[in-house]
LOVOZA-540110 format. One record per atom (N, C-alpha, C): residue in three letters; atom name; x, y, z. Coordinates in nm, 3 decimals. Example, Ala and Ser with C-alpha at 12.3 -4.5 7.8 and 13.67 -1.06 7.14 Angstrom:
sekol_pator_xx_yy_zz
ALA_N_1.319_-0.569_0.780
ALA_CA_1.230_-0.450_0.780
ALA_C_1.320_-0.330_0.780
SER_N_1.285_-0.225_0.708
SER_CA_1.367_-0.106_0.714
SER_C_1.290_0.003_0.787
// end
This chain:
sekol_pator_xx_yy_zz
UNK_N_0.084_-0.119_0.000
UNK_CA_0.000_0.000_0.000
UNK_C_0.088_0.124_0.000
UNK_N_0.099_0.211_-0.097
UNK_CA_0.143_0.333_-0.075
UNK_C_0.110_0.465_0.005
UNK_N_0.204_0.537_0.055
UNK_CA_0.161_0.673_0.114
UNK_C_0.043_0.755_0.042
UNK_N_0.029_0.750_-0.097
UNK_CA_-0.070_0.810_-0.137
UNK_C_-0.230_0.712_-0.121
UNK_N_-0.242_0.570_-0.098
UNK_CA_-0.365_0.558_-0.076
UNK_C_-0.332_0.542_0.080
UNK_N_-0.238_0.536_0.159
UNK_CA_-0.275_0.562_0.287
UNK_C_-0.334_0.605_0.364
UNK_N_-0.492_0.684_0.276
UNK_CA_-0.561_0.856_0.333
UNK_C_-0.445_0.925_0.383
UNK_N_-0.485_1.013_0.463
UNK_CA_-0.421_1.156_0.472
UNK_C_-0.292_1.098_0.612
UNK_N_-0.183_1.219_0.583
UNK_CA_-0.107_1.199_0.678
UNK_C_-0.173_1.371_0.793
UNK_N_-0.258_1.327_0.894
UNK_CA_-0.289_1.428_0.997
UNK_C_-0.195_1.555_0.993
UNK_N_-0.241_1.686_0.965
UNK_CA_-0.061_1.763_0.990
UNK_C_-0.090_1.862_1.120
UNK_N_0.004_1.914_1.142
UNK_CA_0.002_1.983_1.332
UNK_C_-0.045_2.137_1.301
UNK_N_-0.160_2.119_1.396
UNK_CA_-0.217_2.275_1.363
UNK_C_-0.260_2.272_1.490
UNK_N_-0.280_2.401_1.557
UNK_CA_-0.345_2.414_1.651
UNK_C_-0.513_2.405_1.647
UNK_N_-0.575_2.407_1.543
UNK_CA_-0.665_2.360_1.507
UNK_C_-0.718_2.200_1.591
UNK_N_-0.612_2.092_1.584
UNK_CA_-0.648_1.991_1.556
UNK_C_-0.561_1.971_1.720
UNK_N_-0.481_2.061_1.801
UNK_CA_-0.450_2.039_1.888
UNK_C_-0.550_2.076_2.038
UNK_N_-0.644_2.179_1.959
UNK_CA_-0.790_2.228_2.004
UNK_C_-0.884_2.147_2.006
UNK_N_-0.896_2.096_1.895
UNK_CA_-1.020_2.045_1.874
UNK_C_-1.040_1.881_1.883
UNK_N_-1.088_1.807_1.760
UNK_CA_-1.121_1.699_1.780
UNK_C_-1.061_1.546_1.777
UNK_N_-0.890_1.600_1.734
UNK_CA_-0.799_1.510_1.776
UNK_C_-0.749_1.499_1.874
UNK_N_-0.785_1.554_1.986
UNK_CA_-0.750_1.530_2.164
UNK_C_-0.869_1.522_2.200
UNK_N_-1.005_1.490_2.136
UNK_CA_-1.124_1.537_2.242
UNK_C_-1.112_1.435_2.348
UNK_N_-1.026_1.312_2.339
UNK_CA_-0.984_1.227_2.426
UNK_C_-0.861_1.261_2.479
UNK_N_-0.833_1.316_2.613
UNK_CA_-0.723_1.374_2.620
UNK_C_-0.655_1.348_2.768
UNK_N_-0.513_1.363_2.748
UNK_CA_-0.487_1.328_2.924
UNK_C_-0.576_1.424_3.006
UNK_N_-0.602_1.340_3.123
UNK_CA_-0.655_1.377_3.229
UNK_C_-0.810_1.332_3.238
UNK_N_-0.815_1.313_3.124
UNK_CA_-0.957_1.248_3.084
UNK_C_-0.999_1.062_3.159
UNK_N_-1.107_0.992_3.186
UNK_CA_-1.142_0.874_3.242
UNK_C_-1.114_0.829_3.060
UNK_N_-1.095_0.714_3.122
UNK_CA_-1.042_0.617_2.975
UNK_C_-1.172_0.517_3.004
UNK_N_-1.248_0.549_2.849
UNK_CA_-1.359_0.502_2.812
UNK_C_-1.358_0.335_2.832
UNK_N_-1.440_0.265_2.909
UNK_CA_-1.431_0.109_2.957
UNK_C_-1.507_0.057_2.793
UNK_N_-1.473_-0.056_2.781
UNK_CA_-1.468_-0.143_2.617
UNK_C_-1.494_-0.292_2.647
UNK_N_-1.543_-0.341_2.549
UNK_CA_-1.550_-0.473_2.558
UNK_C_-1.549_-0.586_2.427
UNK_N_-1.458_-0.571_2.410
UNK_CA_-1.377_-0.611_2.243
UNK_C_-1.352_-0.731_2.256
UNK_N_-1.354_-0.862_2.151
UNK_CA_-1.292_-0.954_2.148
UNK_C_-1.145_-0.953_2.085
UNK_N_-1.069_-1.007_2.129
UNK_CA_-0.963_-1.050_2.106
UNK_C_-0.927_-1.117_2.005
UNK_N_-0.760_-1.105_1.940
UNK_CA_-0.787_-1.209_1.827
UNK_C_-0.766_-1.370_1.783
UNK_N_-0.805_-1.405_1.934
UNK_CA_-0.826_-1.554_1.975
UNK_C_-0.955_-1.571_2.019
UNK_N_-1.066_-1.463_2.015
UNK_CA_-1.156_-1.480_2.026
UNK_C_-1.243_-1.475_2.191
UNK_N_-1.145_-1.407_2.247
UNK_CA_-1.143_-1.441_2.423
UNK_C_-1.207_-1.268_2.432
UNK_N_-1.313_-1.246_2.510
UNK_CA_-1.391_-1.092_2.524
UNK_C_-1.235_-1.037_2.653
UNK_N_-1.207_-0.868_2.597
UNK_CA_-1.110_-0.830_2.669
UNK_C_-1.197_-0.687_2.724
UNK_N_-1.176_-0.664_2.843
UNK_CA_-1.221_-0.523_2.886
UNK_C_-1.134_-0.445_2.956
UNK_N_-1.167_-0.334_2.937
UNK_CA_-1.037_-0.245_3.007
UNK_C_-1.034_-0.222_3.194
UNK_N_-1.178_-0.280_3.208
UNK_CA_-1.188_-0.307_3.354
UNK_C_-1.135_-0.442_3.429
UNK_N_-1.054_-0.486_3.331
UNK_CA_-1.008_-0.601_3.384
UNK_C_-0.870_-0.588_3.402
UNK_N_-0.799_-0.492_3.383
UNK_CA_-0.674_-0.463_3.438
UNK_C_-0.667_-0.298_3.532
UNK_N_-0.825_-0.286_3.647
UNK_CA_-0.812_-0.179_3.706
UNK_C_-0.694_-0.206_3.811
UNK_N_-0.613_-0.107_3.849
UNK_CA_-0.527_-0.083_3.929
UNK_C_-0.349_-0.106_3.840
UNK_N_-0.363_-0.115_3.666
UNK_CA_-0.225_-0.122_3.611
UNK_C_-0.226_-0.054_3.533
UNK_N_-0.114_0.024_3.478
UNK_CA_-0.080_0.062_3.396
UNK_C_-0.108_0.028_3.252
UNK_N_-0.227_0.092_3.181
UNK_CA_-0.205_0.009_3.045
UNK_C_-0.169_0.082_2.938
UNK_N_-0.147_0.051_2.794
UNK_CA_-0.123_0.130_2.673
UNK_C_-0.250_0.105_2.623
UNK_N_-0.292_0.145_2.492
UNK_CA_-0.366_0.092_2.419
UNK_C_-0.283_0.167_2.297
UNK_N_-0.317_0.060_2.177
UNK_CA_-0.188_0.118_2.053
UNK_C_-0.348_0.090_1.893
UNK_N_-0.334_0.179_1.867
UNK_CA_-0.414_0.171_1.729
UNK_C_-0.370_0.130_1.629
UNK_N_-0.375_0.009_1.556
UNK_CA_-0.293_-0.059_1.472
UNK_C_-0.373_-0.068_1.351
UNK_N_-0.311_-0.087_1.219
UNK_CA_-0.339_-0.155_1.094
UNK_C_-0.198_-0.149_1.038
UNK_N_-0.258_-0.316_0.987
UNK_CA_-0.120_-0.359_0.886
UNK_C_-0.064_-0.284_0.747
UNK_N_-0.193_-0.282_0.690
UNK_CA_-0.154_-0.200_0.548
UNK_C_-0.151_-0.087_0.579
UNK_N_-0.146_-0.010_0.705
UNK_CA_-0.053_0.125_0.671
UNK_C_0.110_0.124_0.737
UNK_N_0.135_0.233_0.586
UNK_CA_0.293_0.273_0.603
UNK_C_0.375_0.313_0.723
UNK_N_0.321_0.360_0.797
UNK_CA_0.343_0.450_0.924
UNK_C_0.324_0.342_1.001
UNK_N_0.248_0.220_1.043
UNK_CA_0.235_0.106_1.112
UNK_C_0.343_0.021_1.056
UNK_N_0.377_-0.002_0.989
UNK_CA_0.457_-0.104_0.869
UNK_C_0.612_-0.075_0.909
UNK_N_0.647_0.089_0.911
UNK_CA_0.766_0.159_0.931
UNK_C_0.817_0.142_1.097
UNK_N_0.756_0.150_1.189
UNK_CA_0.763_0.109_1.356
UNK_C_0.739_0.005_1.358
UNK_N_0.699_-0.101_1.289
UNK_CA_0.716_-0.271_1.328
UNK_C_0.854_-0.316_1.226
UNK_N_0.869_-0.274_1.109
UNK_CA_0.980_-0.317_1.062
UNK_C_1.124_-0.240_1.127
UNK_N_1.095_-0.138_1.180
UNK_CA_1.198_-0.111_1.209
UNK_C_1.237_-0.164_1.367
UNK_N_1.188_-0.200_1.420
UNK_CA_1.149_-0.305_1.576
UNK_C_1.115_-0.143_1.680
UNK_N_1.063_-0.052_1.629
UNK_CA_1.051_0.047_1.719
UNK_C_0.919_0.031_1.820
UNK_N_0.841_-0.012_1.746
UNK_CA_0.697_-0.054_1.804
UNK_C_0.720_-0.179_1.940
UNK_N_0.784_-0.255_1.874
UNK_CA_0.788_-0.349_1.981
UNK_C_0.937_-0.348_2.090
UNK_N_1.006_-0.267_2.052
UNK_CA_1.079_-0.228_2.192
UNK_C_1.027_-0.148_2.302
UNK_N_0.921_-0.100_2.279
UNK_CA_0.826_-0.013_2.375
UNK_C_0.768_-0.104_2.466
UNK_N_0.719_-0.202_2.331
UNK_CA_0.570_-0.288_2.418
UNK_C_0.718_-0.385_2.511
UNK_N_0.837_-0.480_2.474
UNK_CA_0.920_-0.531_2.545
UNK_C_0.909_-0.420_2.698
UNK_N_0.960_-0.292_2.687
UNK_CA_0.996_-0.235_2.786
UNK_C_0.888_-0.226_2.870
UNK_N_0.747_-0.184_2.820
UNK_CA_0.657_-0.161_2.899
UNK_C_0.596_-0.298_2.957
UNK_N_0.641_-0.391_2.881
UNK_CA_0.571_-0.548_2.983
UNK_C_0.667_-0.545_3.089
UNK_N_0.823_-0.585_3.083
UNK_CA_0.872_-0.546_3.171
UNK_C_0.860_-0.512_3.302
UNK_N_0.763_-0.342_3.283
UNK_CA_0.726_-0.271_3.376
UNK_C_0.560_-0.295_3.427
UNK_N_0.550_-0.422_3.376
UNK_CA_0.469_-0.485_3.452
UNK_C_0.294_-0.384_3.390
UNK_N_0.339_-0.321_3.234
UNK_CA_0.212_-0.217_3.226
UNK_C_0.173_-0.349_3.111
UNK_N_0.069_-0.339_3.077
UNK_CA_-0.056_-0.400_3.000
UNK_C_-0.022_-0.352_2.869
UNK_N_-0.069_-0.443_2.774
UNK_CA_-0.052_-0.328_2.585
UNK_C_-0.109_-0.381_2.535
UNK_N_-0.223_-0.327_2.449
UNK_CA_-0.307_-0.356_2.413
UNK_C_-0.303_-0.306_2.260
UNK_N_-0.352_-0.395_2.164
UNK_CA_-0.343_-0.319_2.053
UNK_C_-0.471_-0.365_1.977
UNK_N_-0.517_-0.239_1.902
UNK_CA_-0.659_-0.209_1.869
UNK_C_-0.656_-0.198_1.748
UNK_N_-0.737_-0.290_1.684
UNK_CA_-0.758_-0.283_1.513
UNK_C_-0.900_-0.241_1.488
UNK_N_-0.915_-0.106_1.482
UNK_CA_-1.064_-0.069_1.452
UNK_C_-1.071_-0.049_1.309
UNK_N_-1.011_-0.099_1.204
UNK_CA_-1.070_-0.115_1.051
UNK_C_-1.181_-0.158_1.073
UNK_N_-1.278_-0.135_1.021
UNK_CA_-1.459_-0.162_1.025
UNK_C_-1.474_-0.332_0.927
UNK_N_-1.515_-0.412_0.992
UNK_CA_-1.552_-0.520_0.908
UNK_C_-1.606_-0.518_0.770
UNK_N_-1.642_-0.404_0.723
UNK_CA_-1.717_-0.358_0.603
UNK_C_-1.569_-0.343_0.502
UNK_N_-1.479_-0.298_0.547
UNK_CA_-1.361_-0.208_0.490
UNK_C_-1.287_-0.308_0.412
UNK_N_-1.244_-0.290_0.318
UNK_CA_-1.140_-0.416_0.258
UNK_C_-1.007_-0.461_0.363
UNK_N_-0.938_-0.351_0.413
UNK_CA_-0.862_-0.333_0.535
UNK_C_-0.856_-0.393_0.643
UNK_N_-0.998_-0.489_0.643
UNK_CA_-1.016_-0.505_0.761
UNK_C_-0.916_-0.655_0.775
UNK_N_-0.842_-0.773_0.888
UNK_CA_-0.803_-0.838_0.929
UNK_C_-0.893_-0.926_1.038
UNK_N_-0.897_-1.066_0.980
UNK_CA_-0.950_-1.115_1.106
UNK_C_-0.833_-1.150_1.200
UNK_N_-0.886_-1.215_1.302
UNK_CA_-0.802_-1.259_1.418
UNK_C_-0.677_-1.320_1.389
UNK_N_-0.708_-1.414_1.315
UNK_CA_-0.613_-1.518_1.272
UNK_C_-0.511_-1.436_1.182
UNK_N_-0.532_-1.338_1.108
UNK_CA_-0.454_-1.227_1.043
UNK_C_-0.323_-1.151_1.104
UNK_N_-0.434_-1.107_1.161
UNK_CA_-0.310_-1.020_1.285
UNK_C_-0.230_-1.093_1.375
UNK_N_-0.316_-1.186_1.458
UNK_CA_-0.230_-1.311_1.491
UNK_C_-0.054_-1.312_1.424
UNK_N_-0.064_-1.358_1.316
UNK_CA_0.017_-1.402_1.203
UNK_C_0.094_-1.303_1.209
UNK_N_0.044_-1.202_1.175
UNK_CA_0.147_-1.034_1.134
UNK_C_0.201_-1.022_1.260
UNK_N_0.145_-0.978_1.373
UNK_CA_0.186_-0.977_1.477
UNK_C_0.318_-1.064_1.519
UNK_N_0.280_-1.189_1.519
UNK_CA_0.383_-1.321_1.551
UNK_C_0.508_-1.277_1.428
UNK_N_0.523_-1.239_1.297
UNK_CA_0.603_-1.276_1.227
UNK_C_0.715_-1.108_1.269
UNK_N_0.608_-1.009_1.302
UNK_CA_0.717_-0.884_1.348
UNK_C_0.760_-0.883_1.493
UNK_N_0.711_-0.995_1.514
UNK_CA_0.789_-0.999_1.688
UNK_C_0.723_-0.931_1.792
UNK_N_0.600_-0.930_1.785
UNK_CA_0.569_-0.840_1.859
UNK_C_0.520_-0.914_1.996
UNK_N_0.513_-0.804_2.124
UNK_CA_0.520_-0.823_2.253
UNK_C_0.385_-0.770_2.369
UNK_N_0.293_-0.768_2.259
UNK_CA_0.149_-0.692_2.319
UNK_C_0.106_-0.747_2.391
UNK_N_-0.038_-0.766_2.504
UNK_CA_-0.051_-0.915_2.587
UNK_C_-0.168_-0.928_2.522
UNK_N_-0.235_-0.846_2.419
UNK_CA_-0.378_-0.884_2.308
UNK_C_-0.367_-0.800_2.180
UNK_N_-0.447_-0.845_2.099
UNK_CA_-0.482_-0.792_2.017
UNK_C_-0.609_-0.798_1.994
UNK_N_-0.671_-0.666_2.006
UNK_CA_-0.814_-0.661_1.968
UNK_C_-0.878_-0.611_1.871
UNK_N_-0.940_-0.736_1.849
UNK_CA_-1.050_-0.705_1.674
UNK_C_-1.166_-0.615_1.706
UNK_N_-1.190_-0.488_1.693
UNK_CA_-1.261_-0.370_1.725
UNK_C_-1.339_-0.391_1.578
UNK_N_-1.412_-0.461_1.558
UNK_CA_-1.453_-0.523_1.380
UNK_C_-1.603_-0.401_1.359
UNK_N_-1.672_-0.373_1.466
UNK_CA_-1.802_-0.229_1.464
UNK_C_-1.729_-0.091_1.489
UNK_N_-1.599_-0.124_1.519
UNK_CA_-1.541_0.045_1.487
UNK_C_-1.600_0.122_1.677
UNK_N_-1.655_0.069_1.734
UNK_CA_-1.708_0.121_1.859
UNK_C_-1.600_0.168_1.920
UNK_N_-1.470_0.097_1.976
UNK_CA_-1.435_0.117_2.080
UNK_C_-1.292_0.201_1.993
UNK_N_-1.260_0.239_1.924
UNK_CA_-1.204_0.357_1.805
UNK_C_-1.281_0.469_1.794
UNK_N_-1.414_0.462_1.800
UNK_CA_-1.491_0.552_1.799
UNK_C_-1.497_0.630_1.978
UNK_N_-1.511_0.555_2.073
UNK_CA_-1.517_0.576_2.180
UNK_C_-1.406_0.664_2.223
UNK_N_-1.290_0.649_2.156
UNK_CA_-1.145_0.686_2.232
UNK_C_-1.138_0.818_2.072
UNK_N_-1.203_0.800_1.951
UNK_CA_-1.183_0.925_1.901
UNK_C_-0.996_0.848_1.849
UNK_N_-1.030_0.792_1.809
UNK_CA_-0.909_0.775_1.776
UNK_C_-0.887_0.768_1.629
UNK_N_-0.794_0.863_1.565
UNK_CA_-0.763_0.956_1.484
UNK_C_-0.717_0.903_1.386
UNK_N_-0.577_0.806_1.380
UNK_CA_-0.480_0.744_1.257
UNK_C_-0.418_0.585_1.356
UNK_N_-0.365_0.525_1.270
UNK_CA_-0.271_0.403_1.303
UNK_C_-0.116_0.446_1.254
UNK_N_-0.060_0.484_1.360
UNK_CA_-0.068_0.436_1.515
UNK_C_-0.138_0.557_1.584
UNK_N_-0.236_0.569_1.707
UNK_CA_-0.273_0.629_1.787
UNK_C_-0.273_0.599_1.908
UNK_N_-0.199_0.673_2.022
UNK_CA_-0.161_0.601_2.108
UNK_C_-0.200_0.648_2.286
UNK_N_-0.255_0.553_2.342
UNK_CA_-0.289_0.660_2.461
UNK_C_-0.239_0.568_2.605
UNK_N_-0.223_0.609_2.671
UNK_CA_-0.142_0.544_2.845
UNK_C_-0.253_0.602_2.937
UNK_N_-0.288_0.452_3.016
UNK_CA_-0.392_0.508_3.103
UNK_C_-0.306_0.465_3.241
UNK_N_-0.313_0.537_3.380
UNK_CA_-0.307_0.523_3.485
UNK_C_-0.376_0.377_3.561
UNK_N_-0.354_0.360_3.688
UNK_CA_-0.405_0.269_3.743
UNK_C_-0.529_0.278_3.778
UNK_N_-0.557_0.452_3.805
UNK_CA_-0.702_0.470_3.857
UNK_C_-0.771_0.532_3.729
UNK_N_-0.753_0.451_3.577
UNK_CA_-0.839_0.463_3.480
UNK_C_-0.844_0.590_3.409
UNK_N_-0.708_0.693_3.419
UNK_CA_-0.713_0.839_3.383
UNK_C_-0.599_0.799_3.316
UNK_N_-0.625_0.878_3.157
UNK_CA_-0.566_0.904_3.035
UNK_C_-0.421_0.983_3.055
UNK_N_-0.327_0.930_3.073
UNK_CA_-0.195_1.055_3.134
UNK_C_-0.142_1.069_3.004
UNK_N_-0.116_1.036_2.882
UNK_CA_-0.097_1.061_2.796
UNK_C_-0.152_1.012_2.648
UNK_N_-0.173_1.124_2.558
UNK_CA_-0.265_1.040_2.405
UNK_C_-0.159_1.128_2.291
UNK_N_-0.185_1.057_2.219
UNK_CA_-0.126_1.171_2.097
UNK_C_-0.038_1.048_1.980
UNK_N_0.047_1.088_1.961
UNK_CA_0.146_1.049_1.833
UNK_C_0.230_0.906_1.898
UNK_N_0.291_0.819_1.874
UNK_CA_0.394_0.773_1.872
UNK_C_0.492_0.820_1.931
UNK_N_0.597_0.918_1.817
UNK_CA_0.691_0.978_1.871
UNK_C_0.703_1.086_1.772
UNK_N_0.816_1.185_1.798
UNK_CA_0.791_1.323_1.733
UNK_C_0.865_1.308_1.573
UNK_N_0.879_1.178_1.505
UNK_CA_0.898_1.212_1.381
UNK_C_0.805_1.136_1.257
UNK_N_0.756_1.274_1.215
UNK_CA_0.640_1.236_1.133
UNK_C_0.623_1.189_1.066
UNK_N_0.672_1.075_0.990
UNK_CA_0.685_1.024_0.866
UNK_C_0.656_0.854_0.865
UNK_N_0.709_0.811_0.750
UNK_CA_0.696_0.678_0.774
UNK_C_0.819_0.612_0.695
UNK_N_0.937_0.679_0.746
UNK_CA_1.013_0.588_0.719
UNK_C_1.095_0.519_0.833
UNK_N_1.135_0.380_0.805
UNK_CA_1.181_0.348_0.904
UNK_C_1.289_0.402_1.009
UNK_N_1.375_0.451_0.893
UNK_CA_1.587_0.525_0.961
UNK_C_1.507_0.633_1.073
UNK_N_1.394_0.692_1.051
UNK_CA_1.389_0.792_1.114
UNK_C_1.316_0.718_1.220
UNK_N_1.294_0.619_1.282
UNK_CA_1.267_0.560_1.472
UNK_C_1.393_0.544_1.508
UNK_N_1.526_0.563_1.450
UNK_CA_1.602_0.540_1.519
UNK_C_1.651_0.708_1.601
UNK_N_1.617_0.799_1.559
UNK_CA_1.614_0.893_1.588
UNK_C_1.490_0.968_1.649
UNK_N_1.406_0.883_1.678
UNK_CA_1.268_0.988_1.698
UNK_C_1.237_0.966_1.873
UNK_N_1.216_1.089_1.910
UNK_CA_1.174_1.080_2.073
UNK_C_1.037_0.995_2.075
UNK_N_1.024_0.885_2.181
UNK_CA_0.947_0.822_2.147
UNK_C_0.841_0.855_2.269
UNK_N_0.705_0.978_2.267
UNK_CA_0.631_0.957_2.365
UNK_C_0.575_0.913_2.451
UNK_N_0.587_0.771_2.413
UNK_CA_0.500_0.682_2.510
UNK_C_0.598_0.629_2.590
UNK_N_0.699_0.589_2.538
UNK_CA_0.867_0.516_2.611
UNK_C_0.853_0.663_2.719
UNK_N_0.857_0.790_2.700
UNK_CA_0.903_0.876_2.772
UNK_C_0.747_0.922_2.911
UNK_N_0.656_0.889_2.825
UNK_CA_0.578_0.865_2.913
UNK_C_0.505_0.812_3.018
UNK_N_0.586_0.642_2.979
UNK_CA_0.559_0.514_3.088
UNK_C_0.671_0.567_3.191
UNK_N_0.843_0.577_3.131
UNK_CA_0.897_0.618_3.225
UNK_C_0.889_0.693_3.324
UNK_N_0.825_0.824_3.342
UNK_CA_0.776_0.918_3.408
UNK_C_0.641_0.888_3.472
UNK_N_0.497_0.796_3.410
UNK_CA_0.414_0.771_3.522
UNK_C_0.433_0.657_3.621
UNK_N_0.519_0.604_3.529
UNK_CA_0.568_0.457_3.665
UNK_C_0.634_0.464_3.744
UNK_N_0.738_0.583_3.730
UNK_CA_0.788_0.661_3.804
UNK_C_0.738_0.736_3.957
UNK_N_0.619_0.792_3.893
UNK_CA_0.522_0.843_4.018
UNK_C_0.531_1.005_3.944
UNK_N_0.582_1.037_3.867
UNK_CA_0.622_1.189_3.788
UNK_C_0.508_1.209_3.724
UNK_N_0.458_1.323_3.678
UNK_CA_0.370_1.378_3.607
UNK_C_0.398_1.386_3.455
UNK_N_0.383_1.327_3.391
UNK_CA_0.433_1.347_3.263
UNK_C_0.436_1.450_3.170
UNK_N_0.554_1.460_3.162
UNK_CA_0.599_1.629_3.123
UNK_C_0.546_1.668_2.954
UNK_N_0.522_1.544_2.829
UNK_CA_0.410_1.587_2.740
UNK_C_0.322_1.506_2.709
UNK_N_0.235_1.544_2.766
UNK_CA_0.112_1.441_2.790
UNK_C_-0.023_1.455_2.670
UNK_N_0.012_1.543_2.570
UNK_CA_-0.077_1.563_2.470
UNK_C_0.003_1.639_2.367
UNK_N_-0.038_1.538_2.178
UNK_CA_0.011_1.554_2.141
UNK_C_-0.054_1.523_2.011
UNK_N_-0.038_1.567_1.908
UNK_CA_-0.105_1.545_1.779
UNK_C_-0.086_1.396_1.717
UNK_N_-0.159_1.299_1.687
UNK_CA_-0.144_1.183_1.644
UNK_C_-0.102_1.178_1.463
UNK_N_-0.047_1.132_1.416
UNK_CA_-0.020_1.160_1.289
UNK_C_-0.046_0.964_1.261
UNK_N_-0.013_0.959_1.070
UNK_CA_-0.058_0.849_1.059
UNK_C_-0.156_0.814_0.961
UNK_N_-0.170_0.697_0.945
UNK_CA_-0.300_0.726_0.775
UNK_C_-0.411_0.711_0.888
UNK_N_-0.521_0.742_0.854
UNK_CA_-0.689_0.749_0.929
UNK_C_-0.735_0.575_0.958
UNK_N_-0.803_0.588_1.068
UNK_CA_-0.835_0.455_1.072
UNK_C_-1.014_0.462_1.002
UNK_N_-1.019_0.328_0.914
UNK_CA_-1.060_0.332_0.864
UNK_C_-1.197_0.283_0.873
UNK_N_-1.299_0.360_0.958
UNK_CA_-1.435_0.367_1.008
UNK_C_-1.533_0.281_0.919
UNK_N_-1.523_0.314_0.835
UNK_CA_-1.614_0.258_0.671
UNK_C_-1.543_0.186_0.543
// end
């Protein structure tokens, strides 16, 4: 899939730092869900109250998803953050309608072959719980607290593109953000523009 049918790459405006790409935003209660998994097992976000979790917005056929798993940037996060004993969750809200869309057994596969270190993957196949969190592009990324509050949402990390050379260089928000709430620290940028192709509702 190329950058040009990728839909749009989100660009940074205060517009969109106002408005309806944070309307989910730190400090905010992190919307409770009830998604199956892609083994088929129902996952809810009330089932890990009192830990640290991620939740990561994924699709395979985009570039910007493709570029942080091939380059192992994606999954040195999720390594570090199991580690730290936080939860990671990753959310495929392509709409079952969508050509885009992946069943279980799909991602499964993709997942397993880029190494990845999530403790689910959830098939969001009605687009609900993407819709719930307002979630913008793949990757979209948000860190919830123990007591169910959003401490950080926004981008990945601060380089916008989708090529791989550039995760080796890019500040990675969420790495900098687990560090600091597991910490007991307030996280110093806790909102941030998500970039990325659109997840794909329809």
């Amino acid at each position: 899939m190329s950058l040009r049918s990728c839909a749009r790459l989100l660009p940074i405006s205060l517009a969109l730092v106002a408005g309806s790409a944070l309307a989910i935003n730190a400090g905010t209660s992190a919307p409770d869900f009830s998604v199956a998994d892609a083994n088929g097992k129902t996952v809810k976000l009330s089932d890990y109250k009192g830990k640290f979790v991620v939740l990561e917005w994924t699709n395979p056929d985009c570039p910007f998803v493709r570029a942080q798993y091939n380059a192992d940037a994606m999954q040195a996060v999720q390594k570090e953050a199991g580690a730290k004993d936080v939860v990671w969750l990753t959310v495929n809200s392509t709409n079952k309608s969508n050509g885009e869309f992946k069943s279980g057994a799909e991602m499964n596969k993709w997942m397993k072959d880029k190494g990845a270190a999530q403790n689910a993957i959830l098939i969001d196949a009605t687009s609900a719980t993407g819709r719930a969190y307002d979630a913008k592009t793949t990757p979209h990324m948000f860190v919830i607290n123990p007591a169910g509050t959003i401490v950080y949402a926004g981008a990945i990390d601060d380089k916008r593109s989708a090529r791989e050379s550039d995760r080796k260089t890019a500040n990675n928000y969420v790495r900098a953000a687990l560090n600091e709430a597991t910490a007991g620290k307030p996280v110093t940028v806790a909102n941030t523009t998500p970039y990325g192709c659109s997840v794909k509702y329809d």
